[in-house]
PLY file of the C-alpha trace (Angstrom):
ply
format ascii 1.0
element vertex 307
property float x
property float y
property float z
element edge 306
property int vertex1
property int vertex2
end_header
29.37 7.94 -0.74
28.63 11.72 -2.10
31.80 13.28 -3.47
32.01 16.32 -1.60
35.58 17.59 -3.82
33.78 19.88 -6.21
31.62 21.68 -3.19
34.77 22.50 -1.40
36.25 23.75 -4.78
33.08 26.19 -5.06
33.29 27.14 -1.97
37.12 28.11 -1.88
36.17 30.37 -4.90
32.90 31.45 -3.61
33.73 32.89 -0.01
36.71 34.86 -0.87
34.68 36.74 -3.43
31.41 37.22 -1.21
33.85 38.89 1.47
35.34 41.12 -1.30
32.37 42.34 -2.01
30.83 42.99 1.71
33.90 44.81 2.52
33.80 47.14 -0.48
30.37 47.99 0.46
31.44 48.61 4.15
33.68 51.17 2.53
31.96 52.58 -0.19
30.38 55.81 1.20
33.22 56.47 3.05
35.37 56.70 0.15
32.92 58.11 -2.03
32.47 61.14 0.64
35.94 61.74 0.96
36.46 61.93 -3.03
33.44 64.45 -2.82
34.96 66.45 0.05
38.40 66.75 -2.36
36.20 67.76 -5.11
34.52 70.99 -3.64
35.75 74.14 -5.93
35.04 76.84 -3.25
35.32 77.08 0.67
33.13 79.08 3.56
35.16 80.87 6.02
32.71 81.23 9.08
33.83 82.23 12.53
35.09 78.59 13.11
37.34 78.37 10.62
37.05 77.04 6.85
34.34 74.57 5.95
35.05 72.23 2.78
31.44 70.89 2.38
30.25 74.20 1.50
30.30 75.91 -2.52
29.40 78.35 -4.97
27.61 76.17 -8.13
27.55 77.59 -11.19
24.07 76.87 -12.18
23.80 79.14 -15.76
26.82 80.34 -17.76
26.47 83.46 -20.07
29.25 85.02 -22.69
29.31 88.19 -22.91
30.24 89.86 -26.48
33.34 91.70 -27.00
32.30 95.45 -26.11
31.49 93.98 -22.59
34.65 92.23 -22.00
35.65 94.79 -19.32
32.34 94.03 -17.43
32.79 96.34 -14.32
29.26 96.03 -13.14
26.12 94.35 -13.37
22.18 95.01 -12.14
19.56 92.54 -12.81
16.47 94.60 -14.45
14.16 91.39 -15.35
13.90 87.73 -16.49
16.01 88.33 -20.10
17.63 91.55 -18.95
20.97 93.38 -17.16
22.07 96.78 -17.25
26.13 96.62 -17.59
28.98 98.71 -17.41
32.20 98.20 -18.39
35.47 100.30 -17.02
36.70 102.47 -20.00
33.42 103.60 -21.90
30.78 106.30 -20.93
27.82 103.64 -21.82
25.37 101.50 -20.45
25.23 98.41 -21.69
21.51 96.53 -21.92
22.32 93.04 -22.41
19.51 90.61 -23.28
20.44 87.23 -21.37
17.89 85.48 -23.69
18.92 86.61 -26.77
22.77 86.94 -26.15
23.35 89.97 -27.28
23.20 93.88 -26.54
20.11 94.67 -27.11
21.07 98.97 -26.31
23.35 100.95 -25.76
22.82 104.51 -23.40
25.46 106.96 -23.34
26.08 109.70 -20.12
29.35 110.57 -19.90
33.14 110.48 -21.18
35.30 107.81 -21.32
36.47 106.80 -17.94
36.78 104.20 -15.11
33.06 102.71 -14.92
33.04 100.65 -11.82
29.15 100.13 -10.43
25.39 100.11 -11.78
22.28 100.15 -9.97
18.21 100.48 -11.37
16.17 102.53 -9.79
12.76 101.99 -11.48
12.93 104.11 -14.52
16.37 105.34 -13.86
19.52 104.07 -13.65
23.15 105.16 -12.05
26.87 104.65 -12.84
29.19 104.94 -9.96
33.08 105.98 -11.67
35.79 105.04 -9.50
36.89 108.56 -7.92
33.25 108.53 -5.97
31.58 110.18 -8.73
27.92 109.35 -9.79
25.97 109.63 -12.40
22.28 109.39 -12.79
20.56 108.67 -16.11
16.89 109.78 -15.68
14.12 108.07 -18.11
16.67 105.60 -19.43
14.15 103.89 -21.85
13.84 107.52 -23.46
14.87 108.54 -26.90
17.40 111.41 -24.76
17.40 110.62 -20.85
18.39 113.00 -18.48
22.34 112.83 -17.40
22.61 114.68 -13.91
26.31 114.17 -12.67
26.97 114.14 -8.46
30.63 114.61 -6.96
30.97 113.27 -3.89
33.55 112.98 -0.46
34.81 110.21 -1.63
37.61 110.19 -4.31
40.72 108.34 -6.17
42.05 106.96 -2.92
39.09 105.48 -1.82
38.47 103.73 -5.14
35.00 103.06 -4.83
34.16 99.95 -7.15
30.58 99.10 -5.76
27.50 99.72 -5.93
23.54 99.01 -5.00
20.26 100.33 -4.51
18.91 100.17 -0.95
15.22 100.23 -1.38
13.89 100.62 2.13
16.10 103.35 3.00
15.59 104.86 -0.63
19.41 105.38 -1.25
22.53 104.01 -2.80
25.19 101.85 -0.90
29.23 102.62 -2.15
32.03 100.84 -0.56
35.17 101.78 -0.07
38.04 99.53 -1.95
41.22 100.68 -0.81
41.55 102.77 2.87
39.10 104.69 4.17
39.75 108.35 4.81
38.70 107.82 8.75
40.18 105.00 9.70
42.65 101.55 8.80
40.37 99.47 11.20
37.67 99.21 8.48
36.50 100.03 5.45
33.24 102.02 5.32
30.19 101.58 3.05
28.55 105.12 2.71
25.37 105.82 1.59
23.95 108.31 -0.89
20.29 109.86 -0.40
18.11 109.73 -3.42
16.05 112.59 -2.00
18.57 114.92 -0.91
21.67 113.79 -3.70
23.96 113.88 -1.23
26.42 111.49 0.32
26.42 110.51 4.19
29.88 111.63 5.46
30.57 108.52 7.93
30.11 105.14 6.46
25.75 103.72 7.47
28.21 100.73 7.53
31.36 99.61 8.20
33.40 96.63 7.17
35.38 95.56 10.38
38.51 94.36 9.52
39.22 92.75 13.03
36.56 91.17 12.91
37.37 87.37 13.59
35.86 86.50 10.23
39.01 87.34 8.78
41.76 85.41 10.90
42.15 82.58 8.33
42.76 85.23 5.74
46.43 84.84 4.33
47.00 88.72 3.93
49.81 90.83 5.17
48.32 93.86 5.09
45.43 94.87 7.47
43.37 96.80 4.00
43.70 93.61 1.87
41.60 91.62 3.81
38.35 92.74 1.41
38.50 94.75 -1.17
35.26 94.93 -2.50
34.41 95.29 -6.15
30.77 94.91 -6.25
28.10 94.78 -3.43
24.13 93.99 -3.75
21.55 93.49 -1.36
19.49 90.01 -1.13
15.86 90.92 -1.13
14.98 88.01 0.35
16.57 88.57 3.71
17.70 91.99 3.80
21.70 91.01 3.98
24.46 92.51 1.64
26.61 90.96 -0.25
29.99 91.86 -1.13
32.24 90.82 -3.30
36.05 90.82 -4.23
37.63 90.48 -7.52
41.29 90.64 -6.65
41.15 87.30 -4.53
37.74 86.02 -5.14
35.83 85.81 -2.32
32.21 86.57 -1.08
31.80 88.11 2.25
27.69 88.39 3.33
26.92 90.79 6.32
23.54 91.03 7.95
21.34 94.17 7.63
22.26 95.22 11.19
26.02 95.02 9.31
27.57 91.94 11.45
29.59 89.83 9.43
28.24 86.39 8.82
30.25 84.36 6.15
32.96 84.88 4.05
33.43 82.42 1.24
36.40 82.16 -1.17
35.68 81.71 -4.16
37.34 79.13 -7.06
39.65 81.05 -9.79
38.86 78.83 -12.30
35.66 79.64 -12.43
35.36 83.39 -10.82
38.85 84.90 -12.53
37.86 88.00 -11.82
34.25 88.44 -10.22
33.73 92.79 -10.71
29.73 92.80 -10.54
27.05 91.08 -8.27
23.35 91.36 -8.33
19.93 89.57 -7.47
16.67 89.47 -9.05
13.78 89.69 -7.22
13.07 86.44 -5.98
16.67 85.77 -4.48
18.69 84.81 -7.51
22.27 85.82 -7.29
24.30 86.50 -10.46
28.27 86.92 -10.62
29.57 88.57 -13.33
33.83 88.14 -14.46
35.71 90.57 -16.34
37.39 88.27 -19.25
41.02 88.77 -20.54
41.75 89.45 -23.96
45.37 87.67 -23.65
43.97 84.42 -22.45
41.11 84.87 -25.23
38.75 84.58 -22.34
35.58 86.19 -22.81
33.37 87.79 -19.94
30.89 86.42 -18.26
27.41 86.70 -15.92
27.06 83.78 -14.03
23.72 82.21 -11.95
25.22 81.41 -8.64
23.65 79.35 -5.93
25.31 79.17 -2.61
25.35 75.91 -0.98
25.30 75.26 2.78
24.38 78.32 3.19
0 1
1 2
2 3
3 4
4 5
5 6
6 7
7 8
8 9
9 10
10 11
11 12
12 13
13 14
14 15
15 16
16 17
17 18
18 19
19 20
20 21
21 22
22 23
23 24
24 25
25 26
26 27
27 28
28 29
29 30
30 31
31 32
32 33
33 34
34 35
35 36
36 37
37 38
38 39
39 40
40 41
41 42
42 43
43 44
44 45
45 46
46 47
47 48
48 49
49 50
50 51
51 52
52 53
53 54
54 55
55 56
56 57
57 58
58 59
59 60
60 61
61 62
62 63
63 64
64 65
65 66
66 67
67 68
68 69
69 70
70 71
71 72
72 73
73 74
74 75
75 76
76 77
77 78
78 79
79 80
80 81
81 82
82 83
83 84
84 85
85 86
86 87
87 88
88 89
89 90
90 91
91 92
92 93
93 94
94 95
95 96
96 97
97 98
98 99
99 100
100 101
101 102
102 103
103 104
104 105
105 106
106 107
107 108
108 109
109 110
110 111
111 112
112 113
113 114
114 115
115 116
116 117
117 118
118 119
119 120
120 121
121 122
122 123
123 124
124 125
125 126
126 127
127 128
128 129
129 130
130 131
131 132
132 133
133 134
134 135
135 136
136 137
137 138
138 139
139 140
140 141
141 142
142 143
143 144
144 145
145 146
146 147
147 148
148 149
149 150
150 151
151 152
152 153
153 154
154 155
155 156
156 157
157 158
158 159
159 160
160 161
161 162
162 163
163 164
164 165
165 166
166 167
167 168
168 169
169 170
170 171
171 172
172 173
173 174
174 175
175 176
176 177
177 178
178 179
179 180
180 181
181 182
182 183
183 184
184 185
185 186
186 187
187 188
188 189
189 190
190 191
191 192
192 193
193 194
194 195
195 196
196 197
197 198
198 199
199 200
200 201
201 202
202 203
203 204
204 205
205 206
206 207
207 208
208 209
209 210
210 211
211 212
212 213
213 214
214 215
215 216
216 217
217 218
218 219
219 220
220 221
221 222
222 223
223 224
224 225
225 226
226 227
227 228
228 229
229 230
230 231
231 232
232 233
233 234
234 235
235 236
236 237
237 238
238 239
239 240
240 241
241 242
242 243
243 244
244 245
245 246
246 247
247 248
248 249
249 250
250 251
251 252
252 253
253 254
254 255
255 256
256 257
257 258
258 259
259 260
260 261
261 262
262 263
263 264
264 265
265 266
266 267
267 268
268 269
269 270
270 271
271 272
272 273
273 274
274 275
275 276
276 277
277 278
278 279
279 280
280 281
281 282
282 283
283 284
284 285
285 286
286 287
287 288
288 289
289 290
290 291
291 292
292 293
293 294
294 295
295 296
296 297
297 298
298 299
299 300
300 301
301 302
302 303
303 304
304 305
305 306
């Protein structure tokens, strides 16, 4: 007779370890999807609700050197290079992304609060903070041409952003505290290249009723957005517009409807002041640093996902 003892032995050891293992497979992508869901560093608010499976990745981190560690404003001007601003010197900064450094500096005005940047093939403009612009003409010149423009909009307004609007050859501004006509929204006004002179109602208008903002934890109606920086995508036409005091990333179409607000992570966006895209859709996030926390600044390649 065949001792069958040592089979049964096996097989006590045997099954209960086969089962382990079945059942952790059964489980695995559960598990592993849930610890991925926990892990996202940035949510989407959409117009139902806020959606955890969708981020901003940092794809490309630069430093910026110390003269730019007020960045205020950012505009992408080609593969190695950005025109900056920051918000206490009269200068533009032209910072070579390839070579990590400032490659020039342009001066065209005093010292004051620098908020916004824009090219506009050979020339470039400064937006300060009381609505004031400034247009350097022939910037790659030995002596460009400074040409100052006052505008409606002023201190209270606090305009921060800036962008060029190619098809409709002028310059977008958005308001970042109340707008002078109404509490409802917060207007983005454009100034004609052609004329040099600023629309006097908003071409667009921020709606802050607008259901996008519901899940928006903010007690007053104006701190909904505040934006800091705005751009347009050339890819599809739709702005972008983004807030530095609680990050976030609101995109609205070019008919100006409100499609997705995103809210961005503080670890990584502390304080997001300048936005811009180069040509073929690449979006770039720049952070003011903070001298305290000896945190330099920062331009940042962003990709959106779930977009």
């Amino acid at each position: 007779m065949i001792d069958k003892t040592p089979v049964k032995i096996i097989a006590i050891i045997v099954i209960p370890i086969v089962l382990a293992v079945l059942i952790r497979f059964a489980t695995w992508d559960e598990k592993d999807t849930k610890s991925k869901k926990g892990s996202d560093k940035t949510e989407k608010i959409d117009l139902k609700g806020f959606d955890n499976e969708s981020a901003a990745k940092v794809m490309i981190s630069w430093l910026l050197p110390e003269k730019l560690l007020e960045v205020s404003g950012i505009a992408w001007m080609d593969a190695d290079r950005f025109a900056c601003v920051q918000d206490e010197l009269g200068k533009i900064f032209i910072f070579n992304a390839r070579l990590n450094k400032i490659e020039k500096e342009i001066p065209f005005g005093p010292n004051g609060d620098y908020e916004g940047v824009a090219v506009v093939g050979k020339n470039l403009y400064v937006l300060r903070a009381d609505g004031t612009l400034f247009g350097v003409e022939n910037f790659a010149s030995d002596k460009p041409n400074v040409k100052m423009y006052k505008t409606h909009l002023g201190k209270k307004q606090d305009c921060e952003s800036l962008a060029y609007d190619d098809k409709n050859n002028r310059l977008l501004v958005a308001v970042k505290e109340e707008d002078s006509f109404s509490k409802d929204y917060k207007g983005i006004y454009g100034f004609d290249l052609t004329s040099k002179a600023m629309s006097s109602t908003p071409v667009y208008k921020i709606n802050l009723k607008d259901a996008i903002f519901e899940q928006v934890d903010e007690e007053k109606t104006k701190n909904l957005i505040s934006p800091s920086d705005i751009d347009i995508n050339p890819l599809n036409g739709s702005i972008y517009i983004l807030e530095g005091t609680v990050p976030k990333l609101l995109i609205m179409s070019p008919e100006g409807k409100l499609l997705s607000l995103y809210k961005l992570d503080k670890k990584e966006f502390p304080q997001p002041e300048g936005i811009t895209f180069a040509d073929n859709g690449t979006m770039f996030i720049s952070n003011e640093g903070n001298k305290k926390d000896e945190k330099e600044g920062n331009i940042l390649q962003v990709d959106l996902l779930n977009k």
